[in-house]
PyMOL Python script that loads the backbone (N, CA, C, O; Angstrom):
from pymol import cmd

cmd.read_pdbstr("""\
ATOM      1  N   UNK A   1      11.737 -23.654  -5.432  1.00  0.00           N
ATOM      2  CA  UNK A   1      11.532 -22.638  -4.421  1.00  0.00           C
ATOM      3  C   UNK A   1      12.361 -21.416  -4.777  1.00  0.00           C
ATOM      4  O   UNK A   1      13.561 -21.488  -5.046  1.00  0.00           O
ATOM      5  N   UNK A   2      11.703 -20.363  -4.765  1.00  0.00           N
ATOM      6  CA  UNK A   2      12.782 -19.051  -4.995  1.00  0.00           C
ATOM      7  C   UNK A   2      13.365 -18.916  -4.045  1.00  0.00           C
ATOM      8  O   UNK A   2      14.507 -18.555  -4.328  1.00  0.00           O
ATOM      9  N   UNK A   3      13.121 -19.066  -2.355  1.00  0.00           N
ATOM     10  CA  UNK A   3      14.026 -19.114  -1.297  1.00  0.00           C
ATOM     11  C   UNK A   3      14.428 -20.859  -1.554  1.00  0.00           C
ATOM     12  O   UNK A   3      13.751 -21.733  -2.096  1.00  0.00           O
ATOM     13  N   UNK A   4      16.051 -20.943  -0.812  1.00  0.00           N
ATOM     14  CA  UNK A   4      16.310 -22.490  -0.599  1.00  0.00           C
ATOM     15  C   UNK A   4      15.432 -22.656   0.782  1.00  0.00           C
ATOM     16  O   UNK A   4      14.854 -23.722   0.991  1.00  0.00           O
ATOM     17  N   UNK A   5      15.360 -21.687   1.614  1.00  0.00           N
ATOM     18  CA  UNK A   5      15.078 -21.964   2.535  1.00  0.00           C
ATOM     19  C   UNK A   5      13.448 -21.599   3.448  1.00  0.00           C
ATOM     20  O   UNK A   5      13.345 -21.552   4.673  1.00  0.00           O
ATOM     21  N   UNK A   6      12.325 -21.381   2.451  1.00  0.00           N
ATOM     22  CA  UNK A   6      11.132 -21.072   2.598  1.00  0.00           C
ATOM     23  C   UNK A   6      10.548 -21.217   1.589  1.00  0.00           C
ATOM     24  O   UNK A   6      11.055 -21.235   0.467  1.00  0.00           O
ATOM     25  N   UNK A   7       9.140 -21.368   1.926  1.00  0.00           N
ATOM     26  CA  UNK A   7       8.091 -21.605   0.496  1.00  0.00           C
ATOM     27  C   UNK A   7       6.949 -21.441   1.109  1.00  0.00           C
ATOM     28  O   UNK A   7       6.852 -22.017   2.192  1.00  0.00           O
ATOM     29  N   UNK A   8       5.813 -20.666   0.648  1.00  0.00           N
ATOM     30  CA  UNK A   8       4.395 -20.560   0.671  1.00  0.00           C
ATOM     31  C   UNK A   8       3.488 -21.250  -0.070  1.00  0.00           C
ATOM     32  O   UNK A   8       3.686 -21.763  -1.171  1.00  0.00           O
ATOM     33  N   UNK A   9       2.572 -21.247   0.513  1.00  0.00           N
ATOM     34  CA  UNK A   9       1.306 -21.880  -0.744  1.00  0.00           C
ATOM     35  C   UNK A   9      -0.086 -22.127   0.052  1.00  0.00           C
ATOM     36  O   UNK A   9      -0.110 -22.247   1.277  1.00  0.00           O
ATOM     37  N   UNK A  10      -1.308 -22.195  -0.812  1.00  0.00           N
ATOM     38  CA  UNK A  10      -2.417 -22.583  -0.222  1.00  0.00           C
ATOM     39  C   UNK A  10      -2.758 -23.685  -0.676  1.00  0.00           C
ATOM     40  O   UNK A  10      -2.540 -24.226  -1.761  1.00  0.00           O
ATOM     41  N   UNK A  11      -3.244 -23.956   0.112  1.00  0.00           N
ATOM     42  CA  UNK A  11      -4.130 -25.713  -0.049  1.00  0.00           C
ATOM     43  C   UNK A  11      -5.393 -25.605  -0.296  1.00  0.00           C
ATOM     44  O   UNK A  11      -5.993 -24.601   0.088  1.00  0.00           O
ATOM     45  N   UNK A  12      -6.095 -26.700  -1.041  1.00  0.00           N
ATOM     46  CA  UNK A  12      -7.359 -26.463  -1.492  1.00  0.00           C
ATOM     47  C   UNK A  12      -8.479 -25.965  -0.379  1.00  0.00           C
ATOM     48  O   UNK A  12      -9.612 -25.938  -0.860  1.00  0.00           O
ATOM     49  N   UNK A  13      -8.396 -25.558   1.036  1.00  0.00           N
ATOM     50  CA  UNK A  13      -9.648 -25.445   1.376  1.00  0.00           C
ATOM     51  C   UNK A  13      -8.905 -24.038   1.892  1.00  0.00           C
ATOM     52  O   UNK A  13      -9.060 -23.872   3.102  1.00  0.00           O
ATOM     53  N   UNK A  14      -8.272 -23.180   1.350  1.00  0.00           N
ATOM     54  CA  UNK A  14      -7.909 -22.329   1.872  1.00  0.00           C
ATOM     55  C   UNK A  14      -6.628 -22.304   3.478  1.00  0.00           C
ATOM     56  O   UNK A  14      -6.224 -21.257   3.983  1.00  0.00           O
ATOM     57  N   UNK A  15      -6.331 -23.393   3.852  1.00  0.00           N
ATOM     58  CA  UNK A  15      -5.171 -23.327   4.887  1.00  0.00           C
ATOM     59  C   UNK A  15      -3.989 -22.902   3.949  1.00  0.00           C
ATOM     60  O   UNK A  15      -3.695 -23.384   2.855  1.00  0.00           O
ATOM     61  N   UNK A  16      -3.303 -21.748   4.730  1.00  0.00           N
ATOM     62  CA  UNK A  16      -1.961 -21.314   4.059  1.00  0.00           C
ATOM     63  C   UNK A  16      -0.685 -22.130   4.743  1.00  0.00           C
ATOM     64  O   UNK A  16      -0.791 -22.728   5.815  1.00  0.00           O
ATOM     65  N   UNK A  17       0.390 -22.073   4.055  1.00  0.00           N
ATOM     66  CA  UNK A  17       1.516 -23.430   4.591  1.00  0.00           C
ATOM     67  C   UNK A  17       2.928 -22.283   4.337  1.00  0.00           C
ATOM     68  O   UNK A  17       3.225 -21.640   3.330  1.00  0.00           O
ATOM     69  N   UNK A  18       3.556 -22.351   5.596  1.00  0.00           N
ATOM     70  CA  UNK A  18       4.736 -22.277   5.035  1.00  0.00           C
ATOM     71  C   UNK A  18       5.996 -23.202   5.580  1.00  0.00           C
ATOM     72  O   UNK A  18       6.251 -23.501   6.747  1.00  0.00           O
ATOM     73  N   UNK A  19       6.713 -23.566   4.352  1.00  0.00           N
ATOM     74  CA  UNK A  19       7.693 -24.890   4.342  1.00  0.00           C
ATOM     75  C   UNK A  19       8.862 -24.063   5.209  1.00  0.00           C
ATOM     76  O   UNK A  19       8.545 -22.886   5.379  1.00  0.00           O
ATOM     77  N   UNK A  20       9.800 -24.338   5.634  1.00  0.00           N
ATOM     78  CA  UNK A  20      11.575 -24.018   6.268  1.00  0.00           C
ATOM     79  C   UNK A  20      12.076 -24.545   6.333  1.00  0.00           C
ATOM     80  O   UNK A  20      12.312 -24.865   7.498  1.00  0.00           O
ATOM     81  N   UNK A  21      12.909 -25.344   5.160  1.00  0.00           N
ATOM     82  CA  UNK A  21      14.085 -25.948   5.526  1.00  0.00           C
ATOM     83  C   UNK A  21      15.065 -25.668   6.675  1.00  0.00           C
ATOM     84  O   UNK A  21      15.878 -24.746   6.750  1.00  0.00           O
ATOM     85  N   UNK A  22      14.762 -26.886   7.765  1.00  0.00           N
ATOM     86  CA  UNK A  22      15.571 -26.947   8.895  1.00  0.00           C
ATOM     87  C   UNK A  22      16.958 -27.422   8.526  1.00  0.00           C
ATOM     88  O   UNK A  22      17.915 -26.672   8.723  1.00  0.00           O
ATOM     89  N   UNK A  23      17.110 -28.529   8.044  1.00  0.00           N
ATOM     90  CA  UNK A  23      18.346 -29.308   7.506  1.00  0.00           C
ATOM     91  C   UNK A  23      18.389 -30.425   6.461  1.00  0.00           C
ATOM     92  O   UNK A  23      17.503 -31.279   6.431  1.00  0.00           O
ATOM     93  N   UNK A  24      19.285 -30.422   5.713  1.00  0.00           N
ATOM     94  CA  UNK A  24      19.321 -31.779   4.519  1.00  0.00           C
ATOM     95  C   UNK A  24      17.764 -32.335   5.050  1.00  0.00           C
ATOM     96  O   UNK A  24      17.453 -32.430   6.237  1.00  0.00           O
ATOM     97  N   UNK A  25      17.021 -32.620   4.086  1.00  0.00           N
ATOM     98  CA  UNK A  25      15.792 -33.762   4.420  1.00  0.00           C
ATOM     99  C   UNK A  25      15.443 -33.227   5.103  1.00  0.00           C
ATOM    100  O   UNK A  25      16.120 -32.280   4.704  1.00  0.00           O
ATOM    101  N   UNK A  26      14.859 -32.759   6.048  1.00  0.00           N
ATOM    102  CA  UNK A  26      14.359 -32.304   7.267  1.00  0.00           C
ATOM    103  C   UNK A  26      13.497 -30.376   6.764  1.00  0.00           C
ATOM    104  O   UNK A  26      13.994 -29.361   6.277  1.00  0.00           O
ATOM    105  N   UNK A  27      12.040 -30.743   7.237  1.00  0.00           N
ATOM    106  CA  UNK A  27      11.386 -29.368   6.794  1.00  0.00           C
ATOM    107  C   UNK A  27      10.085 -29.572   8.125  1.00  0.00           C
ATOM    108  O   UNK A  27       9.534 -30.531   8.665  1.00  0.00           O
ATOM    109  N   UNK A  28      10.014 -27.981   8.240  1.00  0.00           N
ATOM    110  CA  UNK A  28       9.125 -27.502   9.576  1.00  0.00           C
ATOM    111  C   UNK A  28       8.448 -27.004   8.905  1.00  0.00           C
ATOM    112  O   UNK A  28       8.679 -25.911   8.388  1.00  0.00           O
ATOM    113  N   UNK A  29       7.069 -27.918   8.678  1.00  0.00           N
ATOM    114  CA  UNK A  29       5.493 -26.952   8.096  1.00  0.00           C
ATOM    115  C   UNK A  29       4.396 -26.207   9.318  1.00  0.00           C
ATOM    116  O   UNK A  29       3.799 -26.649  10.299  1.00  0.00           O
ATOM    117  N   UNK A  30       4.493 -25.023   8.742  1.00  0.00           N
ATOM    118  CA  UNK A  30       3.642 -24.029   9.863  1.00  0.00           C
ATOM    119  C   UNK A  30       2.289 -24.066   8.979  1.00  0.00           C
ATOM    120  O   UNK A  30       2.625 -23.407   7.995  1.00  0.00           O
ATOM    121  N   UNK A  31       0.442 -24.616   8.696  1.00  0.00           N
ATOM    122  CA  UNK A  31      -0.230 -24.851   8.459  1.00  0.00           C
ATOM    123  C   UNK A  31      -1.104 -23.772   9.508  1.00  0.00           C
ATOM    124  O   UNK A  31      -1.188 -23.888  10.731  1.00  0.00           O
ATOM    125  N   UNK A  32      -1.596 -22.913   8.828  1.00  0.00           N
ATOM    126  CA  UNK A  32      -2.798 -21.622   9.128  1.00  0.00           C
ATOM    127  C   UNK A  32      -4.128 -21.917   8.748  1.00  0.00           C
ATOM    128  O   UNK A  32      -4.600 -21.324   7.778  1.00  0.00           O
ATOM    129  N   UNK A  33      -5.052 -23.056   9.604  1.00  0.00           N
ATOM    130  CA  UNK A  33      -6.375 -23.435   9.220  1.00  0.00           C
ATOM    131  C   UNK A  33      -7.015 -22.186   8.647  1.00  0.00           C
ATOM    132  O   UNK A  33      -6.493 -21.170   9.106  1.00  0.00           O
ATOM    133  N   UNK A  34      -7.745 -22.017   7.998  1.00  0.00           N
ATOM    134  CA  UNK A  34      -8.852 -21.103   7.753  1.00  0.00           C
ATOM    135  C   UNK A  34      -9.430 -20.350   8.603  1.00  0.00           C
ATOM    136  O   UNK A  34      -9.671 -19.167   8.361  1.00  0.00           O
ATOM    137  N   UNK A  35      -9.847 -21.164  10.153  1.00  0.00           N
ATOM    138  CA  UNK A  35     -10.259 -20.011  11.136  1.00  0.00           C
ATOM    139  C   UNK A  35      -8.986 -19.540  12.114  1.00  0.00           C
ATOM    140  O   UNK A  35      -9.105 -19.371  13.328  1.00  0.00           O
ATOM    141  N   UNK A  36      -8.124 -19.415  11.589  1.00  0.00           N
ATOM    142  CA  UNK A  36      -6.889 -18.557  12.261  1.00  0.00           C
ATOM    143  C   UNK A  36      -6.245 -19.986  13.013  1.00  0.00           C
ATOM    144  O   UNK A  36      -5.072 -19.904  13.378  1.00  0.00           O
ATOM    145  N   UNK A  37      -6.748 -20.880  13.178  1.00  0.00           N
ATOM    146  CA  UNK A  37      -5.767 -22.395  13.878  1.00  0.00           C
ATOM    147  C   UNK A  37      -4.335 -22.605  13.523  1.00  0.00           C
ATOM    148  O   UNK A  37      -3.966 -22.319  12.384  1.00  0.00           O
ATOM    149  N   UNK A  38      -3.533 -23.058  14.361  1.00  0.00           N
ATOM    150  CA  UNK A  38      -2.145 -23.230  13.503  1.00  0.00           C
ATOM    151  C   UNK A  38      -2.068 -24.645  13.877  1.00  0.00           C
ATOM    152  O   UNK A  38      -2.541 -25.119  14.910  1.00  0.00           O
ATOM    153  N   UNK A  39      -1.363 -25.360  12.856  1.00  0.00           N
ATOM    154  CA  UNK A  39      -1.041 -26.965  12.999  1.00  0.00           C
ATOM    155  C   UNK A  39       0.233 -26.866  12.493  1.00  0.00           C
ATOM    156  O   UNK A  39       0.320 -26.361  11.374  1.00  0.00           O
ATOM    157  N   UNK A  40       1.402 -27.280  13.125  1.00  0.00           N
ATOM    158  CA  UNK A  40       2.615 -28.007  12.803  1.00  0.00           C
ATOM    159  C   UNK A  40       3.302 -28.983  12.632  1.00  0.00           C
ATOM    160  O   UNK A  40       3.044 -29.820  13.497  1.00  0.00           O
ATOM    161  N   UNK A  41       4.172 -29.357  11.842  1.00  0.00           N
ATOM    162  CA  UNK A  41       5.234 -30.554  12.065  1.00  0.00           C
ATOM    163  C   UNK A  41       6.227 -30.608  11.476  1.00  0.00           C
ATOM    164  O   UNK A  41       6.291 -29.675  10.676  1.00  0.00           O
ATOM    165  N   UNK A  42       6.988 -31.177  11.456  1.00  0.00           N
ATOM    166  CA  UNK A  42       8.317 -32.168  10.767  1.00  0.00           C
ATOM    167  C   UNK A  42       8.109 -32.872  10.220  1.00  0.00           C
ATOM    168  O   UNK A  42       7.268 -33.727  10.495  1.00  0.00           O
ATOM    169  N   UNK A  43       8.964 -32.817   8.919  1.00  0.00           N
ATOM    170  CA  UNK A  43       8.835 -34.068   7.901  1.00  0.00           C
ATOM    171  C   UNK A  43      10.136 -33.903   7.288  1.00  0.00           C
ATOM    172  O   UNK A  43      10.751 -32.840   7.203  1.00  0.00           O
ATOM    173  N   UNK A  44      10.604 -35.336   6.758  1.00  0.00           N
ATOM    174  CA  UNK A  44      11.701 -35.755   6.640  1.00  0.00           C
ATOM    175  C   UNK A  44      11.353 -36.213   5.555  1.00  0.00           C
ATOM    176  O   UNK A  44      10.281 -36.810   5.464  1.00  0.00           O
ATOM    177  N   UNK A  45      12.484 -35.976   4.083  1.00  0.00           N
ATOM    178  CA  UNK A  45      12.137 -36.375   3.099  1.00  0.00           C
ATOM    179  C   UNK A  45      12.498 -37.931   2.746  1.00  0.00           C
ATOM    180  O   UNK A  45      12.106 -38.427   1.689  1.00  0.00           O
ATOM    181  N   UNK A  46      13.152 -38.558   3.553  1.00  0.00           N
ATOM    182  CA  UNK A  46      13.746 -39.594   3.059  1.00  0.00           C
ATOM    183  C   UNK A  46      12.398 -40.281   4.100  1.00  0.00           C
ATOM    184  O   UNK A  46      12.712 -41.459   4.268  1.00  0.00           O
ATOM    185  N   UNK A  47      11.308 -40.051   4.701  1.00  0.00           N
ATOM    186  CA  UNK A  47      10.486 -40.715   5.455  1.00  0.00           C
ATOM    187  C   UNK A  47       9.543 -41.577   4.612  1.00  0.00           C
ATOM    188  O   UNK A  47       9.598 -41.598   3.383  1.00  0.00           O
ATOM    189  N   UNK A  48       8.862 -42.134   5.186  1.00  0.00           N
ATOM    190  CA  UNK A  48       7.361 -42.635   4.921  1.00  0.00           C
ATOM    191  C   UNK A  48       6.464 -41.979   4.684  1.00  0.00           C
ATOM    192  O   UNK A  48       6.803 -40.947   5.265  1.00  0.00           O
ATOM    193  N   UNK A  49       5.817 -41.838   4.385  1.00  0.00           N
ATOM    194  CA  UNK A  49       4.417 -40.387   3.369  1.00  0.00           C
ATOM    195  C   UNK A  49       3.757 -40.790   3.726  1.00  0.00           C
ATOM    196  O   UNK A  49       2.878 -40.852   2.867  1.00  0.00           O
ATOM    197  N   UNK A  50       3.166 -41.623   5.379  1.00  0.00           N
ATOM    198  CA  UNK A  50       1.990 -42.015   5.730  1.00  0.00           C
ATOM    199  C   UNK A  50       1.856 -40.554   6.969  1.00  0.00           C
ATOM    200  O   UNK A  50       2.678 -40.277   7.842  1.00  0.00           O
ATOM    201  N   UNK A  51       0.563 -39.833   6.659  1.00  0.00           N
ATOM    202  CA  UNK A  51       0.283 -39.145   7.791  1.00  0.00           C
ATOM    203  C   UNK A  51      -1.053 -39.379   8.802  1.00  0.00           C
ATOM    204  O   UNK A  51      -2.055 -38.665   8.774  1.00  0.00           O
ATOM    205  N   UNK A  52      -0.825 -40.658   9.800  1.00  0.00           N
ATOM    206  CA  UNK A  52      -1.877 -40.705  10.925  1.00  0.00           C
ATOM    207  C   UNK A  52      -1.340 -39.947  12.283  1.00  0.00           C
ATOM    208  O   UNK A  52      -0.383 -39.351  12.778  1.00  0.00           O
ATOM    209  N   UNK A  53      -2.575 -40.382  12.493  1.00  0.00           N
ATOM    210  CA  UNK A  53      -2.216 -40.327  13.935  1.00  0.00           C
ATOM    211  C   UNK A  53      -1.920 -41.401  15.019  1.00  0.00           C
ATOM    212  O   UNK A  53      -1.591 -42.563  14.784  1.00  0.00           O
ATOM    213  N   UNK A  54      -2.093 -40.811  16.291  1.00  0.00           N
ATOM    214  CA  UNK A  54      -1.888 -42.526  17.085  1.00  0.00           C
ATOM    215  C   UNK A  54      -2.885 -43.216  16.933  1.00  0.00           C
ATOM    216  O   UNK A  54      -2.635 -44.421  16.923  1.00  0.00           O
ATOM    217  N   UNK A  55      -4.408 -42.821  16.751  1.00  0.00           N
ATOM    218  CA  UNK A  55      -5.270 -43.490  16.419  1.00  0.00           C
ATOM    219  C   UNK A  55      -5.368 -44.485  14.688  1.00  0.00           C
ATOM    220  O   UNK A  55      -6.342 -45.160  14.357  1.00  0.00           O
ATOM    221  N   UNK A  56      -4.293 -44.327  13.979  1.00  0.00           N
ATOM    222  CA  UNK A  56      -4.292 -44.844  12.647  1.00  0.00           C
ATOM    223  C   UNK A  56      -5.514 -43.152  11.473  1.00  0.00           C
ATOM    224  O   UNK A  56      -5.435 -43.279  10.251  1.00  0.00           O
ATOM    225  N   UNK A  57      -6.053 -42.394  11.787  1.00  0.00           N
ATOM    226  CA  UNK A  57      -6.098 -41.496  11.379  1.00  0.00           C
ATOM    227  C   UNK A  57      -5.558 -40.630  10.302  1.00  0.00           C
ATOM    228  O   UNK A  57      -4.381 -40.286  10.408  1.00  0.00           O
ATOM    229  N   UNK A  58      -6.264 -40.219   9.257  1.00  0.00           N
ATOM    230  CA  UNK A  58      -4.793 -39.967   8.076  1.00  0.00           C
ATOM    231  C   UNK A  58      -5.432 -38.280   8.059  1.00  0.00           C
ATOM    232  O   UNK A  58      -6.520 -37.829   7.701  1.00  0.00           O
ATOM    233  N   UNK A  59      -4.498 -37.794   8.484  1.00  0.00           N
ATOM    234  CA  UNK A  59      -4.720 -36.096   8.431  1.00  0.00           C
ATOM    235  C   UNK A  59      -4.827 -35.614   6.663  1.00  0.00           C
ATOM    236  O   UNK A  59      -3.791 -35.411   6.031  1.00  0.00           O
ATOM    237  N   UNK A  60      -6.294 -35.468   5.973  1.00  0.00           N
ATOM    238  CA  UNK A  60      -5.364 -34.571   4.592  1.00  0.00           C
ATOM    239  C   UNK A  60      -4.817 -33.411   3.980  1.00  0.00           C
ATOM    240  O   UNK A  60      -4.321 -33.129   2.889  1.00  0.00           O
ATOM    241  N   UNK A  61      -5.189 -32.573   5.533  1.00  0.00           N
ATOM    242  CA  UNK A  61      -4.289 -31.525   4.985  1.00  0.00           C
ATOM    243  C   UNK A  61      -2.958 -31.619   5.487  1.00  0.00           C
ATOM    244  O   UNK A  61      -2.267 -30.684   5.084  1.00  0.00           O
ATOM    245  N   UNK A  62      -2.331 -32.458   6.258  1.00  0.00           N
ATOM    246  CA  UNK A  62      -1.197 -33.184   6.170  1.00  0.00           C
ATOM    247  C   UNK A  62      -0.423 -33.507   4.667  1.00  0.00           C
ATOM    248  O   UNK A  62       0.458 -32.943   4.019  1.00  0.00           O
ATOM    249  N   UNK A  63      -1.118 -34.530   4.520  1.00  0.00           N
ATOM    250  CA  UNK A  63      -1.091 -35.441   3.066  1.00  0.00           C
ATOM    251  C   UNK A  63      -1.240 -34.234   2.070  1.00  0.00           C
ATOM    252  O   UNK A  63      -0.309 -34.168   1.268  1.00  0.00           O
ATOM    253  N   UNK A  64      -2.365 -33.107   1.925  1.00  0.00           N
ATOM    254  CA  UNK A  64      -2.236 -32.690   1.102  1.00  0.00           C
ATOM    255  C   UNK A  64      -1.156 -30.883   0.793  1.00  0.00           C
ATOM    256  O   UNK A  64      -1.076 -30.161  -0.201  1.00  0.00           O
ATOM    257  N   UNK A  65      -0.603 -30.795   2.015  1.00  0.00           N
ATOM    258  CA  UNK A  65       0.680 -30.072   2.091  1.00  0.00           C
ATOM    259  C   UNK A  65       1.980 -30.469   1.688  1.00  0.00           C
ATOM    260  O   UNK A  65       2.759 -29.626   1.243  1.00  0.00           O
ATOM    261  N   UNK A  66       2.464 -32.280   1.849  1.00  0.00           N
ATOM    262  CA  UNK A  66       3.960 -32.639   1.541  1.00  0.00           C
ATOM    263  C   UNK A  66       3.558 -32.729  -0.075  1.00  0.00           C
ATOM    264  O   UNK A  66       4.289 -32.179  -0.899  1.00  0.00           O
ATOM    265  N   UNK A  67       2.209 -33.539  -0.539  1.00  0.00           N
ATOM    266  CA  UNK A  67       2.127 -33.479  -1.803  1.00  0.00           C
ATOM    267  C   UNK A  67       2.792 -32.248  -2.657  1.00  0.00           C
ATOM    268  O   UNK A  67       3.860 -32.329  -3.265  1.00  0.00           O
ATOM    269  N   UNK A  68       1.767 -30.843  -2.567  1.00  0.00           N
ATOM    270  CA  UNK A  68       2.047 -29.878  -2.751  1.00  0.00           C
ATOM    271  C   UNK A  68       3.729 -29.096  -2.752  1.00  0.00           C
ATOM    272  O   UNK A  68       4.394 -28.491  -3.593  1.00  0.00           O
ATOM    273  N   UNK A  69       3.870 -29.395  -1.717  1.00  0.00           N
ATOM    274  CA  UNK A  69       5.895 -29.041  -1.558  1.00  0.00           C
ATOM    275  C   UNK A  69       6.673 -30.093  -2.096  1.00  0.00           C
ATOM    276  O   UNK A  69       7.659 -29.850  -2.793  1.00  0.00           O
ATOM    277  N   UNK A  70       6.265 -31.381  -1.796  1.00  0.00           N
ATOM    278  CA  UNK A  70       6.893 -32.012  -3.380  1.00  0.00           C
ATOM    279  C   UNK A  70       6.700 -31.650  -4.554  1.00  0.00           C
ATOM    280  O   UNK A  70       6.844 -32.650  -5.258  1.00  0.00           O
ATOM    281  N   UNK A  71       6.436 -30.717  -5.205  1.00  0.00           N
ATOM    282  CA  UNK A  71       5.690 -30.454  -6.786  1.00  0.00           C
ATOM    283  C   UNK A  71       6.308 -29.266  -6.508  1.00  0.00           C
ATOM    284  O   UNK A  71       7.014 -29.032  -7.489  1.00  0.00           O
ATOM    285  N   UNK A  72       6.452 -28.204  -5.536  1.00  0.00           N
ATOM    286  CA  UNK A  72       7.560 -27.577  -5.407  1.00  0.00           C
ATOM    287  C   UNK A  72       9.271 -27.810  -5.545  1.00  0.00           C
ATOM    288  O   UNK A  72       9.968 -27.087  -6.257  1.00  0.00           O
ATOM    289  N   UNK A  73       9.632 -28.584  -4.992  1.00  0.00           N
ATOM    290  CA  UNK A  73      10.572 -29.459  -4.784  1.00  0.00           C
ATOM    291  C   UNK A  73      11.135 -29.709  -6.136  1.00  0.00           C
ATOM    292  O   UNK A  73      12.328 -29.491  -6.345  1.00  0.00           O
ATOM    293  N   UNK A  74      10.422 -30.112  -6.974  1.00  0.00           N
ATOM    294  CA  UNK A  74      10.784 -30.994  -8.328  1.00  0.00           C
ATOM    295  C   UNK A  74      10.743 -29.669  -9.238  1.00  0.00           C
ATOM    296  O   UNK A  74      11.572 -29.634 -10.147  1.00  0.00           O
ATOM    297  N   UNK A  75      10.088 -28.846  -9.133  1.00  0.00           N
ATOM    298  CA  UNK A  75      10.465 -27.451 -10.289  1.00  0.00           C
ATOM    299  C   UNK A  75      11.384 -27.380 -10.497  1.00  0.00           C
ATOM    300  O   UNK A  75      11.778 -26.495 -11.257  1.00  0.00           O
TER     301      UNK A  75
END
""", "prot")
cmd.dss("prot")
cmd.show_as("cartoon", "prot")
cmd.util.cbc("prot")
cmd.orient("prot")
């Protein structure tokens, strides 16, 4: 990341992401669907890399945002 503490990027269907390191392990993704939608969350690096929902549901532009900022991460 050129910031420690921010990172951009797009995801394959066009949603833009930006990462913020909140604290050690701990990052707040702001996710900009394509038709202007915003989706958020928390993720913790020392977590589990499963993203459902309460229904068992696996979000992939979830899945395919931590991917992505991991591959950031490791540069």
């Amino acid at each position: 990341m050129s910031n420690d503490n921010l990172s951009r990027f797009t995801l394959s269907d066009d949603t833009h992401v930006i990462v913020k390191k909140v604290m050690s392990n701990k990052y707040d993704f702001e996710l900009t669907l394509p038709n202007g939608n915003r989706k958020t969350f928390i993720w913790f690096a020392n977590a589990l890399n499963e993203f459902g929902d309460r229904h068992g549901n696996i979000d992939g532009r979830i899945t395919e945002a931590v991917q992505q900022f991991l591959g950031v991460l490791n540069k």
